[in-house]
C-alpha positions in Angstrom: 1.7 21.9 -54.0 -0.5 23.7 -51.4 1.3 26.1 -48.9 0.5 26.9 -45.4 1.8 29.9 -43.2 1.4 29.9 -40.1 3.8 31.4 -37.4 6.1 29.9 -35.3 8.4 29.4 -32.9 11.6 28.1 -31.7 11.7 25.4 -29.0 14.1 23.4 -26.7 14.1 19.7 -27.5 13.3 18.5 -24.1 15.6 15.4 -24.8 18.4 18.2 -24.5 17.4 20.0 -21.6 19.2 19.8 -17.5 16.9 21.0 -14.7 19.9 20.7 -12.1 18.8 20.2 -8.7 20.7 19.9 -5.5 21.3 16.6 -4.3 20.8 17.8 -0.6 20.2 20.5 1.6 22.7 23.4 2.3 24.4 27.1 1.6 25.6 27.9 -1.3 29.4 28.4 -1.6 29.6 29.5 -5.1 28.1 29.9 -8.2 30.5 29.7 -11.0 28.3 30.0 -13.7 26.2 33.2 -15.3 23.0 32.9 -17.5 24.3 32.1 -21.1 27.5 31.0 -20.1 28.3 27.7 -22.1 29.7 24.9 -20.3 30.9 21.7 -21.0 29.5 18.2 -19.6 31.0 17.9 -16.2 31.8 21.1 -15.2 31.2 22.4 -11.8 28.4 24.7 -11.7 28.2 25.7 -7.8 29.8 24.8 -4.5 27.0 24.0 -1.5 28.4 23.6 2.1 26.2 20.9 3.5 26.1 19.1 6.9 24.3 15.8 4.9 27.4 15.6 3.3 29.8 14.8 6.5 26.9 12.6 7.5 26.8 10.8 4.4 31.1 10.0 4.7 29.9 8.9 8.1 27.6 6.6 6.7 29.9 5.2 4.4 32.1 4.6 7.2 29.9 2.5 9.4 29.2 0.6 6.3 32.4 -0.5 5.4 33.6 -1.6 9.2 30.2 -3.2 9.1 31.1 -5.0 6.2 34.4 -5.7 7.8 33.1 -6.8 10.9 30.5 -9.1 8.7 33.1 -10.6 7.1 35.4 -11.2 9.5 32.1 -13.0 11.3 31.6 -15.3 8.1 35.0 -16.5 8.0 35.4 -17.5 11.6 31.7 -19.2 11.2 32.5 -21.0 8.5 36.1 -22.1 10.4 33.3 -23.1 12.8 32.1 -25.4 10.8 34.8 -27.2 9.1 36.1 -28.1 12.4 32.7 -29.6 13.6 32.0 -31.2 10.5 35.5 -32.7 11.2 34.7 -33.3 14.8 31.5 -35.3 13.6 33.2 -37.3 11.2 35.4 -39.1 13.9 32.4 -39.0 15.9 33.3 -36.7 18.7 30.2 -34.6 18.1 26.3 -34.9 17.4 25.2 -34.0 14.1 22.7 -31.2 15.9 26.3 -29.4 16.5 26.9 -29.7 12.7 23.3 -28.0 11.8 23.8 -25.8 14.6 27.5 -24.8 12.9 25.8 -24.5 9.2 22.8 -22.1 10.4 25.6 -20.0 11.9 27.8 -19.6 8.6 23.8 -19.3 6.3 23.3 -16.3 9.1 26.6 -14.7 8.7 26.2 -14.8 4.9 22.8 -13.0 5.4 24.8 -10.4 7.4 27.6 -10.2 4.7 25.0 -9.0 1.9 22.8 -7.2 3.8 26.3 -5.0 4.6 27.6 -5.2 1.3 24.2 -3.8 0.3 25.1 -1.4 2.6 28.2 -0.3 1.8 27.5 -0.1 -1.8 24.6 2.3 -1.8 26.3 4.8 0.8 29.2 4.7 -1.5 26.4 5.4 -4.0 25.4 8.4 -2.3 28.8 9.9 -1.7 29.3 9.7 -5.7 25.7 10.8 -6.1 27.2 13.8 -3.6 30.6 14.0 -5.4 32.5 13.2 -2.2 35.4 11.2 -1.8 35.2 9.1 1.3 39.0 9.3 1.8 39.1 13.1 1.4 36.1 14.3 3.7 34.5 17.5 3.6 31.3 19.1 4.0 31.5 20.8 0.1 29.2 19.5 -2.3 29.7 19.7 -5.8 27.2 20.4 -8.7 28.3 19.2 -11.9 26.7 19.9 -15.2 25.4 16.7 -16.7 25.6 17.8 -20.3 27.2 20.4 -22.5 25.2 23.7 -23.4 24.3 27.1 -22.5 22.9 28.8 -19.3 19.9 29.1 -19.8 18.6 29.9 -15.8 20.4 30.7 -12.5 18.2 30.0 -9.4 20.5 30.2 -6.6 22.9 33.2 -5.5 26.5 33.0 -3.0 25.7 32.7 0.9 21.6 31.6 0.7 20.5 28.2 2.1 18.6 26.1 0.4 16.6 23.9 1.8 14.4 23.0 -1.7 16.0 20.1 -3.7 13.3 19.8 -6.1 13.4 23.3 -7.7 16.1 23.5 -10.1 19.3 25.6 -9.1 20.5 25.5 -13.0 19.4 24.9 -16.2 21.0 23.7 -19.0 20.1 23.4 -22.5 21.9 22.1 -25.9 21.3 24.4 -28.8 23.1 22.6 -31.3 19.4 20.9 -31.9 15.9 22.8 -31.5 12.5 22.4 -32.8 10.3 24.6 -34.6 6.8 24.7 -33.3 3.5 26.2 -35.3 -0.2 25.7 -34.6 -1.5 24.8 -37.7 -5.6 25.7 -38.0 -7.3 22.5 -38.0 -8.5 22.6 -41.9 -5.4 23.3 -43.5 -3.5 19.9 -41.1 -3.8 17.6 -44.1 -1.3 19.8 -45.9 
């Protein structure tokens, strides 16, 4: 059996790499992690004191009274209409108040979705944010979506970030890695 040596390297397997980015805007509490620290999946990584974040419980807010208010809307339409269609039957209405009725309760069941819709993403975004609508506070928390080591630190205590494409932290399993060689072209079909 032919042999070829060539050198190589030791690489991440991107399947096992975090690029951790902030979610929004804002200054940076804390940063409780150093490069090469290891950390487990879920652990908070850095604080960030945000004004999107008290905007965002806001948001969540408006969404579930609209929600409220859309129900509340839907009920009372479709009250509306039982006691037309009940009104029509012993003939004490036209049947133009009946389609007028059941146009009402289709709308207000546009207006339920459409806030449910609502309500469910800005709930979304405060999970997204790690906020708890009941608890309010302008602190955002950066988790670490998988277990690893340190590998980079991009932020520091006090700054304000503004970027949230860069990555603040990166993490990387070891546990798995790849070795990578170029191998010359004429010696590839060994």
């Amino acid at each position: 059996e032919a042999q070829v040596v060539v050198p190589g390297r030791i690489v991440l397997d991107p399947r096992r790499v975090a690029r951790v980015s902030l979610p929004v805007p804002g200054r940076v509490d804390q940063v409780l992690v150093q490069m090469g620290d290891t950390v487990r999946a879920g652990q908070t990584l850095l604080t960030l004191d945000s004004p999107e974040a008290e905007t965002a419980v806001a948001e969540c807010r408006v969404a579930t009274a609209s929600l409220g208010q859309a129900t509340a809307i839907l009920r009372r339409a479709q009250a509306d209409l039982e006691r037309v269609r009940d009104l029509f039957e012993h003939k004490a209405v036209a049947r133009k108040e009946v389609l007028v009725a059941e146009a009402d309760v289709a709308q207000a069941q546009g207006s339920q979705v459409q806030a449910e819709a609502a309500c469910a993403q800005a709930e979304r975004r405060l999970e997204i944010l790690g906020i708890d609508a009941d608890k309010p506070r302008r602190q955002v928390v950066l988790r670490a979506p998988l277990s690893g080591k340190v590998l980079e630190v991009a932020a520091t205590a006090g700054e304000y970030r503004n970027d949230t494409t860069g990555p603040v932290v990166t993490i990387a399993d070891l546990s798995i890695v790849l070795v990578s060689s170029d191998v010359p072209e004429r010696d590839i079909r060994l």
